[in-house]
C-alpha positions as CSV (number, residue, x, y, z in Angstrom):
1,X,12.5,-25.9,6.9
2,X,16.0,-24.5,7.2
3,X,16.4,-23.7,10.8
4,X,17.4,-19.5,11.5
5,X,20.9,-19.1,13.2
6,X,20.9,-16.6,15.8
7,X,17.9,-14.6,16.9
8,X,17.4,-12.4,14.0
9,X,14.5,-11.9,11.3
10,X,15.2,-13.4,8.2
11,X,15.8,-11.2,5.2
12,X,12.6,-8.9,4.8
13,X,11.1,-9.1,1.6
14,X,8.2,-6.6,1.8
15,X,6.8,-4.2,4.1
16,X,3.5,-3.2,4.0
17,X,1.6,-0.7,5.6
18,X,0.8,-2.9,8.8
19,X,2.7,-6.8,7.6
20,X,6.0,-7.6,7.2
21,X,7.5,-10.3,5.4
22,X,10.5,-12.9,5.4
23,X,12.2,-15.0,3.1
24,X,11.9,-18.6,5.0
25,X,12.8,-20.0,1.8
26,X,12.1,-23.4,0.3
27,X,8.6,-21.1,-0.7
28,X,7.8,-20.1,2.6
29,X,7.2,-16.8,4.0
30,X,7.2,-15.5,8.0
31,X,4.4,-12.7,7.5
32,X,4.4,-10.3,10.9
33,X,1.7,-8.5,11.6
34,X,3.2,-5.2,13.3
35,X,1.5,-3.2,15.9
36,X,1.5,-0.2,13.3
37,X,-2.0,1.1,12.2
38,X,-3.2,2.8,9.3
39,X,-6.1,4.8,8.9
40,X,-7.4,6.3,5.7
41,X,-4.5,4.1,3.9
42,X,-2.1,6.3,6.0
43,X,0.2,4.6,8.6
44,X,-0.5,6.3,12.0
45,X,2.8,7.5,13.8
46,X,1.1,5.6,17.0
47,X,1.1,2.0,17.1
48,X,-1.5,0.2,19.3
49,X,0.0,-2.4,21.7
50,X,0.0,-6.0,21.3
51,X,-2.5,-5.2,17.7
52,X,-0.7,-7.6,16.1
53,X,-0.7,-10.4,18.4
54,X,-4.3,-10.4,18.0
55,X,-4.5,-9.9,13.8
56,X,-1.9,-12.8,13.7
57,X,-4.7,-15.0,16.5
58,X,-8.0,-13.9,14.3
59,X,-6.5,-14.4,11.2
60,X,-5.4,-18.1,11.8
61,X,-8.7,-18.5,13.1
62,X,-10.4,-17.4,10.0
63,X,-8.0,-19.5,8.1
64,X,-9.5,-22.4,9.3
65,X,-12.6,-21.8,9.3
66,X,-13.0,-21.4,5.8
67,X,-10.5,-23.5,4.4
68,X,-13.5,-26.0,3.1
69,X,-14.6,-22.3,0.4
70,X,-10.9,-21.7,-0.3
71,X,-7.0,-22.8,-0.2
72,X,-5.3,-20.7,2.1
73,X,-1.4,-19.5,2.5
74,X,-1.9,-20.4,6.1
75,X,0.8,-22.9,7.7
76,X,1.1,-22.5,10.9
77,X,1.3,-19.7,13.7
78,X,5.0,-18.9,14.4
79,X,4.8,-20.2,17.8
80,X,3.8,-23.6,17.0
81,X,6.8,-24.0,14.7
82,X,9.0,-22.9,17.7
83,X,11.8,-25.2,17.0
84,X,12.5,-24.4,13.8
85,X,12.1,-20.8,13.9
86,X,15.1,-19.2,16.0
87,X,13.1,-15.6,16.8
88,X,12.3,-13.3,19.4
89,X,9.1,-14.7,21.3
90,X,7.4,-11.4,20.8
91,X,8.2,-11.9,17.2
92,X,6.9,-14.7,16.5
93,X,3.4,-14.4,18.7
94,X,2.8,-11.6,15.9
95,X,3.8,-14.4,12.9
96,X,2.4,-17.0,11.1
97,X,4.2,-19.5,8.5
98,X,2.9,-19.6,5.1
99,X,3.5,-20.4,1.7
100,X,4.6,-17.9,-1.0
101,X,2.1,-17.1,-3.6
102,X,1.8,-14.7,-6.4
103,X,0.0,-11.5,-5.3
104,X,-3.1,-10.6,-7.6
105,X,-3.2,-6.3,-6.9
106,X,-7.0,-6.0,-6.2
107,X,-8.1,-5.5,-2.7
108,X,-11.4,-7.4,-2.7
109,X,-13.8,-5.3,-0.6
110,X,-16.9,-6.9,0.1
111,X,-19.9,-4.9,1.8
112,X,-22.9,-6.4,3.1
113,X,-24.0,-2.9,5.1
114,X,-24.1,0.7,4.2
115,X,-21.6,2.8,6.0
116,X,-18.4,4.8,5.1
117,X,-17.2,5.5,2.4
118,X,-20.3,3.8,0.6
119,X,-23.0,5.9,2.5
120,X,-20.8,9.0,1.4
121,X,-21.0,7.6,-1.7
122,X,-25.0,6.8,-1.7
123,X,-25.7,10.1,-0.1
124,X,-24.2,12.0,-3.1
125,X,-25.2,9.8,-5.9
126,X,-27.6,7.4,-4.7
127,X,-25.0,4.3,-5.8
128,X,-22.2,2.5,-4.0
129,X,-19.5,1.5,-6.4
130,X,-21.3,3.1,-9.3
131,X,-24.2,0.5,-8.8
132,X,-27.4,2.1,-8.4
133,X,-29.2,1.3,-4.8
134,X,-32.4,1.4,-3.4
135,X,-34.3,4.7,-2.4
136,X,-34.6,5.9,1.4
137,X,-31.4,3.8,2.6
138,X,-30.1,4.7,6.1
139,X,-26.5,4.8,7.7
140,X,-26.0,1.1,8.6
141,X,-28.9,-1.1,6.6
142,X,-28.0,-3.9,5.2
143,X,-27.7,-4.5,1.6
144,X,-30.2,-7.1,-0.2
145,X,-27.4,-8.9,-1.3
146,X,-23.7,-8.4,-0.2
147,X,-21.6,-5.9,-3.0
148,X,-18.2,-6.5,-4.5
149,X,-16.3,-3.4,-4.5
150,X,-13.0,-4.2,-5.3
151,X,-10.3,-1.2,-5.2
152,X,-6.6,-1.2,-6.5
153,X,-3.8,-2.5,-3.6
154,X,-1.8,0.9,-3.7
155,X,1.9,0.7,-1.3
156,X,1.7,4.2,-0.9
157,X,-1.2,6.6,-1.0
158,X,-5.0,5.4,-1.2
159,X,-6.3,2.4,-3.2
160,X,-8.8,3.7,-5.6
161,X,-12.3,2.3,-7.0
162,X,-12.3,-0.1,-9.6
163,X,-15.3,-1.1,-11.9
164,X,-15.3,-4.9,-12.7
165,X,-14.6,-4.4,-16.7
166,X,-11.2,-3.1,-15.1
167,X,-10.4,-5.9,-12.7
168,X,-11.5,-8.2,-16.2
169,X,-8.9,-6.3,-17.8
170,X,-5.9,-6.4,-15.2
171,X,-6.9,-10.8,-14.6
172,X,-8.8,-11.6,-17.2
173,X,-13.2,-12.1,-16.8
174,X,-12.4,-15.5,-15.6
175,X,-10.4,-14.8,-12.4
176,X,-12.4,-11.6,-12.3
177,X,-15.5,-13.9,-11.7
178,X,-13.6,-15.9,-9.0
179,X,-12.3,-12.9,-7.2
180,X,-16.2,-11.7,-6.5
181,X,-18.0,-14.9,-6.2
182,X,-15.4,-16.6,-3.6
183,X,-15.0,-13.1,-2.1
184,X,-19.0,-12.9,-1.4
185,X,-18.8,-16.1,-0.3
186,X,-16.4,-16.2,2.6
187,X,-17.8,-12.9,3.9
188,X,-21.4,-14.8,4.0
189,X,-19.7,-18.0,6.1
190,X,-17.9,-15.4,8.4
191,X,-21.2,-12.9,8.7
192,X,-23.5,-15.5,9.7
193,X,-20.6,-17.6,12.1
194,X,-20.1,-14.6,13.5
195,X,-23.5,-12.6,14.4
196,X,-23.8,-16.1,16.2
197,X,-21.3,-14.8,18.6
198,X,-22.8,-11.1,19.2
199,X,-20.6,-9.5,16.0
200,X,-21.8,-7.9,12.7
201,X,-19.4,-8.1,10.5
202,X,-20.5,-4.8,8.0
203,X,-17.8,-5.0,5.2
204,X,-14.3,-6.7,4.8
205,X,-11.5,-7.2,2.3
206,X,-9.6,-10.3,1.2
207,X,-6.6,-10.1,-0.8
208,X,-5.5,-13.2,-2.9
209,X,-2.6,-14.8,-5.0
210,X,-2.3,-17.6,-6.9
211,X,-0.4,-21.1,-5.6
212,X,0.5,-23.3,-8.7
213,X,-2.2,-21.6,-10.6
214,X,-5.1,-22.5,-8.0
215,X,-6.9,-19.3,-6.1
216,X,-5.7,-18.6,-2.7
217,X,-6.5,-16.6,-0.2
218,X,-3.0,-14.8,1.6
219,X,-2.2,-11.8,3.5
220,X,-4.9,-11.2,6.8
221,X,-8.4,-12.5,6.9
222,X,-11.7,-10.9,9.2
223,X,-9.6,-9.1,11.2
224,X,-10.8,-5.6,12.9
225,X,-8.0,-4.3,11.0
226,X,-9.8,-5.4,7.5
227,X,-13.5,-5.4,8.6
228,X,-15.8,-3.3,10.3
229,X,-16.9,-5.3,13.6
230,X,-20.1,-3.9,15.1
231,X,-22.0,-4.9,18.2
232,X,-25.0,-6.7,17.5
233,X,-26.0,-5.4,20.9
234,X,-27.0,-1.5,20.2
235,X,-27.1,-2.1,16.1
236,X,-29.7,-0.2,14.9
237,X,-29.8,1.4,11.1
238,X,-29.7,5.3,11.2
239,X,-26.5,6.0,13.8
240,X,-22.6,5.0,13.6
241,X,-22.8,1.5,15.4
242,X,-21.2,0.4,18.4
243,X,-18.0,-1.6,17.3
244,X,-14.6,-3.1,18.0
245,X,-12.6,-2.5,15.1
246,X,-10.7,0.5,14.6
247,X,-13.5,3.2,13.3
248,X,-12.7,4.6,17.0
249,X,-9.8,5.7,15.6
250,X,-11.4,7.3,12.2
251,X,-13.7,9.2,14.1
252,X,-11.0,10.6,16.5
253,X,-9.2,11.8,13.5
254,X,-11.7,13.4,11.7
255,X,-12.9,15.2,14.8
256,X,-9.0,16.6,14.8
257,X,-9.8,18.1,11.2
258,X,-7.0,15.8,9.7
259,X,-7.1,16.1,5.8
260,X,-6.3,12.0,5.9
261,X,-2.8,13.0,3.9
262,X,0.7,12.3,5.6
263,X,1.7,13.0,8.3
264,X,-0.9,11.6,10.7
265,X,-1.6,13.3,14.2
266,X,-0.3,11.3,17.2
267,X,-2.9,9.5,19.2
268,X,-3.4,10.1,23.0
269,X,-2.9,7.4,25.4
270,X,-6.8,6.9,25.7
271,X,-7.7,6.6,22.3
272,X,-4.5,4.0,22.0
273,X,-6.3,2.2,25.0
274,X,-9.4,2.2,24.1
275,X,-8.4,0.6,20.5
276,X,-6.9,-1.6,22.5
277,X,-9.2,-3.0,24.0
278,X,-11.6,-2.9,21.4
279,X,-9.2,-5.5,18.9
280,X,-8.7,-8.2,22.4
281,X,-13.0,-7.9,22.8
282,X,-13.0,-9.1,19.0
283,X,-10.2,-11.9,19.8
284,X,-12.2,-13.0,22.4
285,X,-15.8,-13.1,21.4
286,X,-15.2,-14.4,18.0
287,X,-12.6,-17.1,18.6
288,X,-13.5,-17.6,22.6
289,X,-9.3,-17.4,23.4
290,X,-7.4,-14.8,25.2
291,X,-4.9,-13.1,23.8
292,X,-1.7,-15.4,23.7
């Protein structure tokens, strides 16, 4: 790897709502996860101290774990790679090296409870992502099955709903068919490693690209950021569940009345806190490390 002169970024490639990405070259990307948070796929004006730290610390975690279901993008965190990379310490504990890949533009939402937008959803029409469910279904049951509900990656604005004959028809019924079945099945590895250690994960979304032509997983993975982390202390099916992801935050903003359109209301110190503390809990009970 070419080593970085002077303790700048390399040139940024792409910024996302909460990641931002470097040209390493030689096919490798820096990917930063920021402290920015976004909410109802708007970027808060807040940002949430050391958030990214702990993204960047799950998601390598993660990245391991279910390496034997899928390739990964996944390298290295920034910090190990210390010597090569000449950046900012609090830079690179945010970071993590990986390889380029080409983007596929479906966010790959998987759901193995009812809740959000999906129990808005069920309560008006009795499906969840235009699939018919059961009868008498309360706010947090679980599904029979886990549901692929993918939704369009939008830069701006909010991803909307896609049916699977439109996934078919932006990758082909082939890839389509990957997308789901490898998407259900690294949610069902990372539900059941993780109730293990007191966590529920409810619903999640994977993004992936392609690396010469093989499926790959990319971007974050199980992070309170993506996922909806509950307590498996306090679950119980007919309430909002006890959690440490950032549905503290949702529920702050909709008490403000917020339309969920730009700009976002700034968040007080204790709601910041609280989130806080919230992401470091997840760190630490799924992975068992601090926050580094």
């Amino acid at each position: 790897m070419t080593t970085l002169r002077e303790s700048t970024l390399p040139d940024l490639i792409h910024r996302g709502k909460v990641r931002d990405t470097h040209d390493l070259g030689e096919g490798l990307l820096l990917m930063v996860a920021t402290d920015r948070l976004s909410a109802f796929d708007v970027v808060l004006p807040t940002s949430i101290p050391d958030k990214g730290a702990v993204l960047n610390q799950v998601s390598a975690f993660w990245f391991h774990k279910t390496s034997h279901i899928v390739p990964n993008h996944f390298i290295s965190l920034a910090t190990e790679k210390a010597d090569n990379l000449d950046i900012p310490h609090e830079v690179a504990r945010r970071a993590m090296v990986v390889r380029r890949a080409e983007r596929i533009d479906v966010e790959c939402v998987v759901r193995g409870y009812i809740t959000g937008s999906a129990w808005s959803e069920y309560r008006k029409e009795g499906t969840v992502g235009g699939q018919p469910m059961p009868q008498g279904m309360q706010e947090g049951d679980k599904f029979p099955e886990p549901l692929f509900t993918p939704t369009t990656k939008a830069e701006v604005g909010h991803d909307e709903a896609m049916t699977m004959s439109e996934v078919e028809d932006m990758v082909g019924a082939e890839t389509a068919a990957a997308l789901s079945e490898t998407t259900k099945s690294v949610y069902a590895f990372a539900h059941d490693l993780a109730i293990g250690k007191g966590i529920i994960i409810a619903d999640t979304k994977l993004e992936f690209g392609t690396i010469d032509g093989d499926l790959t997983l990319i971007d974050e993975l199980l992070t309170p950021d993506s996922s909806r982390f509950w307590d498996q202390v306090g679950y119980a099916p007919g309430k909002s569940q006890p959690n440490f992801d950032k549905q503290f935050v949702r529920d702050w903003l909709n008490e403000q009345g917020w339309d969920h359109e730009p700009p976002a209301p700034e968040l007080p110190d204790d709601v910041v806190n609280r989130t806080r503390q919230r992401y470091e809990e997840a760190l630490q009970k799924l992975t068992g490390a601090k926050l580094a």
